[in-house]
DOFI-15860 format. One line per 5 residues: number of its first residue (from 1); their letters; for each residue y, z, x of C-alpha. Coordinates in steps of 0.05 Angstrom, whole numbers. Example, Ala and Ser with C-alpha at 12.3 -4.5 7.8 and 13.67 -1.06 7.14 Angstrom:
<recs>
1	AS	-90 156 246 ~ -21 143 273 .
</recs>
This chain:
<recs>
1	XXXXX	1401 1263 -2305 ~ 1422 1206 -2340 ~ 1420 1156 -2285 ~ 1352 1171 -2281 ~ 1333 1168 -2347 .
6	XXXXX	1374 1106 -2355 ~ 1327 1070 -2300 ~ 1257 1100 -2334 ~ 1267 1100 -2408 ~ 1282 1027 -2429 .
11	XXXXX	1224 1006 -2391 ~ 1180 1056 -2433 ~ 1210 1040 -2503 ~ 1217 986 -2543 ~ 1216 957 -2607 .
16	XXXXX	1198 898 -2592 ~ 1127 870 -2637 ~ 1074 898 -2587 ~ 1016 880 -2630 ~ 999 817 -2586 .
21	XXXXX	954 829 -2535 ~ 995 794 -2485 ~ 1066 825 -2504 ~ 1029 889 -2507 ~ 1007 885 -2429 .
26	XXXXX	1080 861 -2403 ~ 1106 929 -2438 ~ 1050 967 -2410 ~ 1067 929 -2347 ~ 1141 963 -2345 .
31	XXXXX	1116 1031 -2368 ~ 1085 1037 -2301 ~ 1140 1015 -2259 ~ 1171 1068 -2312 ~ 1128 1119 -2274 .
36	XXXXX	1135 1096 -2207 ~ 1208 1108 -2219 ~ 1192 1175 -2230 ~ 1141 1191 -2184 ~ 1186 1170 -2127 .
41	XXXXX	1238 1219 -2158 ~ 1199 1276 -2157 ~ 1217 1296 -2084 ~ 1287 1262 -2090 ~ 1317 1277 -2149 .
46	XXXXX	1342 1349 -2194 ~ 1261 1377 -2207 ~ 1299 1395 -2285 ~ 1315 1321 -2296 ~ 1252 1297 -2272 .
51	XXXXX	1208 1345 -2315 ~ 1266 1330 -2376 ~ 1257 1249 -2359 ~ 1180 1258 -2355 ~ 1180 1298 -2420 .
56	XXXXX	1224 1246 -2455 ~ 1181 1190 -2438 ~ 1117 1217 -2449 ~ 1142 1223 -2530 ~ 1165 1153 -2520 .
61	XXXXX	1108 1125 -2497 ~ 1057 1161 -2552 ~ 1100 1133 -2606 ~ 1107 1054 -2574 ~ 1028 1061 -2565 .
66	XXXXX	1017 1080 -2638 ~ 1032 1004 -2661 ~ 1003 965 -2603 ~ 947 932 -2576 ~ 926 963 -2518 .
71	XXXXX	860 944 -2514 ~ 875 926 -2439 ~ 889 997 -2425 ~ 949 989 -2392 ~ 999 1036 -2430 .
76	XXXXX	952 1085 -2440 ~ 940 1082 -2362 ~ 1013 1095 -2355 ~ 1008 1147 -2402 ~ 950 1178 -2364 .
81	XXXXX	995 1172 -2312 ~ 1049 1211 -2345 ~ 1017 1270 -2357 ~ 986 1281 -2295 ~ 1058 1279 -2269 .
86	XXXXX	1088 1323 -2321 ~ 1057 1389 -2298 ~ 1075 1381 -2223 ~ 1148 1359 -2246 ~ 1147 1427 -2293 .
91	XXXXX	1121 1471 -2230 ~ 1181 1448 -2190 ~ 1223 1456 -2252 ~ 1204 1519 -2273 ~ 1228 1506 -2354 .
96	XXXXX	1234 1565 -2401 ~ 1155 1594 -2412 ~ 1166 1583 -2492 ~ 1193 1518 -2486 ~ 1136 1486 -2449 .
101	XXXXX	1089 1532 -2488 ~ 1121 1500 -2548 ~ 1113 1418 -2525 ~ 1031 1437 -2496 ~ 1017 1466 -2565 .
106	XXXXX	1057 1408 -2604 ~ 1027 1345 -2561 ~ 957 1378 -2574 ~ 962 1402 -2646 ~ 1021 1352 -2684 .
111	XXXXX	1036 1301 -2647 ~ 1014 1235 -2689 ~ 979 1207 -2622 ~ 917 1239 -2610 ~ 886 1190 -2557 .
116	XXXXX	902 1246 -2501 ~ 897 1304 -2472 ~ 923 1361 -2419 ~ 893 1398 -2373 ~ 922 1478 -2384 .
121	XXXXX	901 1480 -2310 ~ 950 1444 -2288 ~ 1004 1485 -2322 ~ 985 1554 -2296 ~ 1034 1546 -2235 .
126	XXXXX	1092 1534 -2279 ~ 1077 1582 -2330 ~ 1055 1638 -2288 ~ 1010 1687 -2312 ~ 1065 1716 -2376 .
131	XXXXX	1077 1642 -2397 ~ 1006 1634 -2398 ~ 986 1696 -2439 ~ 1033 1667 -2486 ~ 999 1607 -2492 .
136	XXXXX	938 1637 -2502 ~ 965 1684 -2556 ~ 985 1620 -2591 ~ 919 1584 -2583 ~ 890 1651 -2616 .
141	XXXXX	927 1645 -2679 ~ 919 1571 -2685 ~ 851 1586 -2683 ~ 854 1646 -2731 ~ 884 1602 -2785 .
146	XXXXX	829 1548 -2783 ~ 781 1590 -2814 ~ 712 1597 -2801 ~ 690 1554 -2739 ~ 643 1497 -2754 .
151	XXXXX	580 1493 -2723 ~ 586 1453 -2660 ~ 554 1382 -2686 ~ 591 1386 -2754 ~ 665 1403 -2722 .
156	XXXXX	677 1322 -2733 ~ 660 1328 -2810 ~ 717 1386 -2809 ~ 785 1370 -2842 ~ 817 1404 -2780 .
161	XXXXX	770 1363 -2730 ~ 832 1360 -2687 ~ 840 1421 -2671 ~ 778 1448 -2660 ~ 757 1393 -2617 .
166	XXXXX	831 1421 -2581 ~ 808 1489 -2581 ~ 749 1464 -2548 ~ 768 1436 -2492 ~ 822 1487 -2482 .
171	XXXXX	770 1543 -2477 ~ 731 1502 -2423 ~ 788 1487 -2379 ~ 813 1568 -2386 ~ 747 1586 -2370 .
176	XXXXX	758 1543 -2310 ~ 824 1570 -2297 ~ 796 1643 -2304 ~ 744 1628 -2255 ~ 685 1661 -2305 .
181	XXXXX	618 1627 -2284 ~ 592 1655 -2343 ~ 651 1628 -2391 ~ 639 1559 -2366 ~ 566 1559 -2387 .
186	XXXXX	579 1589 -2450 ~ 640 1536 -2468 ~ 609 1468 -2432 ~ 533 1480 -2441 ~ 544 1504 -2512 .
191	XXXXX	472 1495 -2545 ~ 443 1468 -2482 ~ 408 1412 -2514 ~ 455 1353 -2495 ~ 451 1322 -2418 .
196	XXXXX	528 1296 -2415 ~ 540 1378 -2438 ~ 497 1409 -2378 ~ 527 1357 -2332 ~ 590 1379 -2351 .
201	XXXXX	582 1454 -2334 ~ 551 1439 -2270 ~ 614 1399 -2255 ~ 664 1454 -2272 ~ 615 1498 -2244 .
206	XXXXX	628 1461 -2176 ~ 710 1464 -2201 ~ 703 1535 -2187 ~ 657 1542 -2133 ~ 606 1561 -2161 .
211	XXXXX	552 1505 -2122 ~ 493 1540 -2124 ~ 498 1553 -2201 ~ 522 1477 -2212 ~ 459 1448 -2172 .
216	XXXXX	425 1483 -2214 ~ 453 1455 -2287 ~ 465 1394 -2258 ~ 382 1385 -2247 ~ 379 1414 -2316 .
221	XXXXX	417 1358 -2349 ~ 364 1309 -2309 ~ 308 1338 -2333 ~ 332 1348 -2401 ~ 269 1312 -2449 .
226	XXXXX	308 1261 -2493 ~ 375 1263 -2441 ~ 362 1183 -2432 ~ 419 1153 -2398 ~ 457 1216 -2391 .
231	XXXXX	406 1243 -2354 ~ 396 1188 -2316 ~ 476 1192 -2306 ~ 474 1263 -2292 ~ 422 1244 -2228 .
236	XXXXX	485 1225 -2192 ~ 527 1293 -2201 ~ 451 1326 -2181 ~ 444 1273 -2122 ~ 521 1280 -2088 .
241	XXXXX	527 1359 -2104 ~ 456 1364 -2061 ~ 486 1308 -2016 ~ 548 1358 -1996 ~ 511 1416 -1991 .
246	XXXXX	436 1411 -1987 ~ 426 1348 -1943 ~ 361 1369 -1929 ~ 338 1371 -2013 ~ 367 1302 -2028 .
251	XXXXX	305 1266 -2006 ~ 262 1304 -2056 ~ 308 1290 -2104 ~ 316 1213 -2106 ~ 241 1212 -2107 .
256	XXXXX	238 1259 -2171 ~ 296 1211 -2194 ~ 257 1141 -2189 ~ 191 1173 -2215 ~ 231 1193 -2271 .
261	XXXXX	268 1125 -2275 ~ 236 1070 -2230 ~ 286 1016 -2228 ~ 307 966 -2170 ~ 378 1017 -2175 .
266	XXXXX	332 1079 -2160 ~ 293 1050 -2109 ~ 347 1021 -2069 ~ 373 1099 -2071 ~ 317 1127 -2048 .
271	XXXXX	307 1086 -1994 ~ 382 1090 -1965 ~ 359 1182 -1971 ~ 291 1168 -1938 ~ 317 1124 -1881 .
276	XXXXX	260 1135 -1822 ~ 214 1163 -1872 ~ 221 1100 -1920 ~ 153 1074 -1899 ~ 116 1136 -1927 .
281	XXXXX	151 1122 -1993 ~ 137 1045 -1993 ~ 74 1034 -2021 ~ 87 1082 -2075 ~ 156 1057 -2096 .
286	XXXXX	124 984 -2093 ~ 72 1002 -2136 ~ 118 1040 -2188 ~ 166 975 -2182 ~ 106 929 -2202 .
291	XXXXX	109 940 -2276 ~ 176 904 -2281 ~ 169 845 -2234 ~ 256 845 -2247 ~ 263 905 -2212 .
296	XXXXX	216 887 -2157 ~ 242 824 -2141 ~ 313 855 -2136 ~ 304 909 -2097 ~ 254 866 -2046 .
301	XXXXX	315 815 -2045 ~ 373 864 -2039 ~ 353 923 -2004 ~ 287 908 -1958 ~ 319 832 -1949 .
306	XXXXX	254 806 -1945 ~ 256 732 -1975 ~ 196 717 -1969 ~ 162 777 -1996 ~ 205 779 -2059 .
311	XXXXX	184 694 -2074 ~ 118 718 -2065 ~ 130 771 -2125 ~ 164 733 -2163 ~ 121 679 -2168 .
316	XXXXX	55 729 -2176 ~ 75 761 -2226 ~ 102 705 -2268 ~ 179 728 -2268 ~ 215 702 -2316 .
321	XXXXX	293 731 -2310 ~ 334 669 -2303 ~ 387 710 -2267 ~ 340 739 -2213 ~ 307 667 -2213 .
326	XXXXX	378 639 -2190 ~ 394 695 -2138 ~ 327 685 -2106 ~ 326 606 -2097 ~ 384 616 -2074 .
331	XXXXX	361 642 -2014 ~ 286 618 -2014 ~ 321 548 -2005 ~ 337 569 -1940 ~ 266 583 -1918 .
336	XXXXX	232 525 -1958 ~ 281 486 -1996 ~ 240 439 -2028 ~ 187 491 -2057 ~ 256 510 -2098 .
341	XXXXX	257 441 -2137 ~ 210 464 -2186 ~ 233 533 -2198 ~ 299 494 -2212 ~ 271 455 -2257 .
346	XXXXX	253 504 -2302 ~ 314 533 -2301 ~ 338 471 -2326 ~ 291 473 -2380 ~ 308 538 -2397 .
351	XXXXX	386 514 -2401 ~ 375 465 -2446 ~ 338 508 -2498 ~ 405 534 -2522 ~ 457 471 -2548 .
356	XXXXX	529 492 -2519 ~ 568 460 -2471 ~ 561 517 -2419 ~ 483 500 -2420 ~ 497 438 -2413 .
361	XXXXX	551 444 -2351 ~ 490 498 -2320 ~ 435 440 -2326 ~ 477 385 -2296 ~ 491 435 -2235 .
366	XXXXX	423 453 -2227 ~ 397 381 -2224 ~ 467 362 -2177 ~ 429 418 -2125 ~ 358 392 -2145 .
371	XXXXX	382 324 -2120 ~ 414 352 -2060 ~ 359 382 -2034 ~ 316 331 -2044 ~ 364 279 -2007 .
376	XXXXX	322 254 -1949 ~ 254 264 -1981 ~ 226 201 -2016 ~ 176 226 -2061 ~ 225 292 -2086 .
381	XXXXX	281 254 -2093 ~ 250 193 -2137 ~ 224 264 -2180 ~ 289 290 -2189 ~ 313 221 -2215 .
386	XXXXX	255 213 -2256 ~ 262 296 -2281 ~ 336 268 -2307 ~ 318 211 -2335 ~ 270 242 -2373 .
391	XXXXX	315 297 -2392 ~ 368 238 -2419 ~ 315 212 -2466 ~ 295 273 -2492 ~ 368 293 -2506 .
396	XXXXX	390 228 -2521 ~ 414 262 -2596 ~ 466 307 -2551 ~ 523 262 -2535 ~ 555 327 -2508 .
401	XXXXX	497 341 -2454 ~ 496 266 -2438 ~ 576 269 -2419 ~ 563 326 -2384 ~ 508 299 -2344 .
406	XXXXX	557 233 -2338 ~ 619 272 -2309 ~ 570 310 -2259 ~ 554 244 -2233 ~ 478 243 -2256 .
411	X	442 182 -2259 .
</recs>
């Protein structure tokens, strides 16, 4: 054991000042070669040391986390990492039932880090069905000493928030484990009336085979009134669950979606499900699409291709999202590269609304392609000079926009 432990553990401690951002990713850096380490053991080495190693650096690594600045996510990646490992390495190991009883109740309930969590899924194998009646029993009187249970919205506001919100999750996942369609509705749906909760049962629904039932909450948490983006999120569960197993329903369904949501997103969905049939839907999704001229342009431009068409929008309807603007001259300037000069232009204008150098770096590229376009073309390319010139004198209080337009090699 120790050779192994000797190779994983220095690279997950330290005590080293892990509160800069950059020392902080180098450790987390280590901590998943850490795991690698161990990962590669796991079908080499003693399955005891590996689960004792594991177990060992998991405690490490909470602590070192506690008083650094992870806001990269690395460590807690490793972490992640770590625990996913820890219940295969305690299958093969097979410790003591009380003893890993012991360090899933401590991690969830005392230990000072409280950024995690484990799946008591994952540990059935290695407690086996007395180990995890034990662990049940324990979660009972844990929950037994709490008191009366909070309602479900107010279990934040508790002074043992913790461990209800452990509780929690531990009932969903051994409903899960139990197999108990009914238990998963009753612990992930709670009161029904929030979308990320209904797409959660349908997704443990689907966890236990249960597909029918978890089409079914899944379209629930779409239709949800008020579900706003989680709804809208929840589309996707609805959309891949009827993908796998109701091909033939996913058609009907992207078309509920976008009338629900109409988006350049949406559309470009539905179109990929209605394939052949996309010309039925066409003038329909082009109409919906019409009321944000954004969206239109988008989805003309990256899913129909059609240039032309989408130039034709944009300048109808009077677009006026800079981004989209720049993505469609883009490729309009293949088609008609001059009729792009004064779309550019007011992009320009636009740029130098704003003071900042990154404005200012924006313009001078925009009028370095203005001029290269209109290389060639007499007329366009004595109004690009004169568009600069004019922009000089009108800026001429913005020595910063002036250098810039100096080191892009403006006139």
């Amino acid at each position: 054991m120790q050779s192994l432990a000797d190779a994983v553990l220095p690279l997950i401690r330290s005590r080293s000042d892990l509160h800069r951002w950059s020392a902080a990713n180098a450790h987390g850096a280590r901590m998943h070669e850490a795991v690698d380490l161990l990962e590669a053991a796991m079908d080499t080495a003693d399955p005891a040391t590996v689960w004792t190693v594991t177990t060992k650096a998991i405690a490490s690594a909470t602590t070192v986390i506690m008083r650094a600045d992870d806001s990269s996510g690395l460590m807690g990646d490793a972490i992640r990492r770590l625990l996913l490992l820890h219940p295969r390495a305690a299958e093969r190991a097979r410790p003591p039932a009380a003893r890993l009883v012991d360090w899933m109740i401590r991690f969830q309930f005392d230990d000072e880090c409280d950024f995690f969590t484990i799946d008591p899924v994952a540990y059935a194998g290695a407690l086996g069905e007395s180990g995890m009646a034990r662990y049940r029993a324990r979660l009972d009187e844990i929950a037994a000493g709490l008191g009366p249970h909070p309602h479900l919205r107010q279990i934040y506001a508790s002074p043992h928030a913790r461990a209800w919100y452990s509780l929690q999750h531990n009932a969903q996942r051994l409903a899960v484990l139990d197999r108990d369609a009914d238990a998963v509705i009753r612990t992930h749906a709670r009161d029904q009336q929030v979308a990320a909760w209904l797409e959660d049962t349908a997704q443990a629904l689907e966890e236990i085979g249960e597909v029918d039932l978890a089409i079914e909450w899944a379209r629930r948490a779409v239709d949800l009134e008020g579900g706003g983006y989680q709804s809208l999120r929840a589309a996707e569960t609805w959309c891949r669950l009827l993908g796998e197993h109701r091909p033939d329903d996913v058609l009907a369904a992207r078309t509920h979606v976008f009338e629900r949501w109409p988006s350049s997103s949406s559309a470009a969905r539905l179109h990929r499900a209605a394939g052949a049939q996309w010309p039925r839907h066409r003038d329909e999704v082009m109409a919906r699409l019409a009321a944000s001229p954004r969206d239109a342009v988008e989805f003309v431009l990256g899913t129909l291709h059609d240039v032309r068409l989408a130039w034709e929008i944009a300048m109808a309807s009077g677009l006026q999202d800079a981004d989209t603007w720049t993505r469609l001259v883009k490729e309009y300037e293949k088609v008609d590269k001059l009729a792009v000069l004064p779309v550019l232009g007011d992009l320009v204008r636009a740029d130098l609304e704003v003071a900042g150098a990154g404005h200012y770096r924006t313009a001078a590229r925009r009028l370095v392609r203005m001029r290269r376009i209109a290389a060639g073309s007499d007329r366009e390319e004595e109004e690009v000079d004169a568009f600069v010139a004019e922009l000089r004198e009108a800026n001429r209080r913005r020595p910063r926009l002036q250098s810039e337009f100096d080191r892009a090699g403006l006139p």
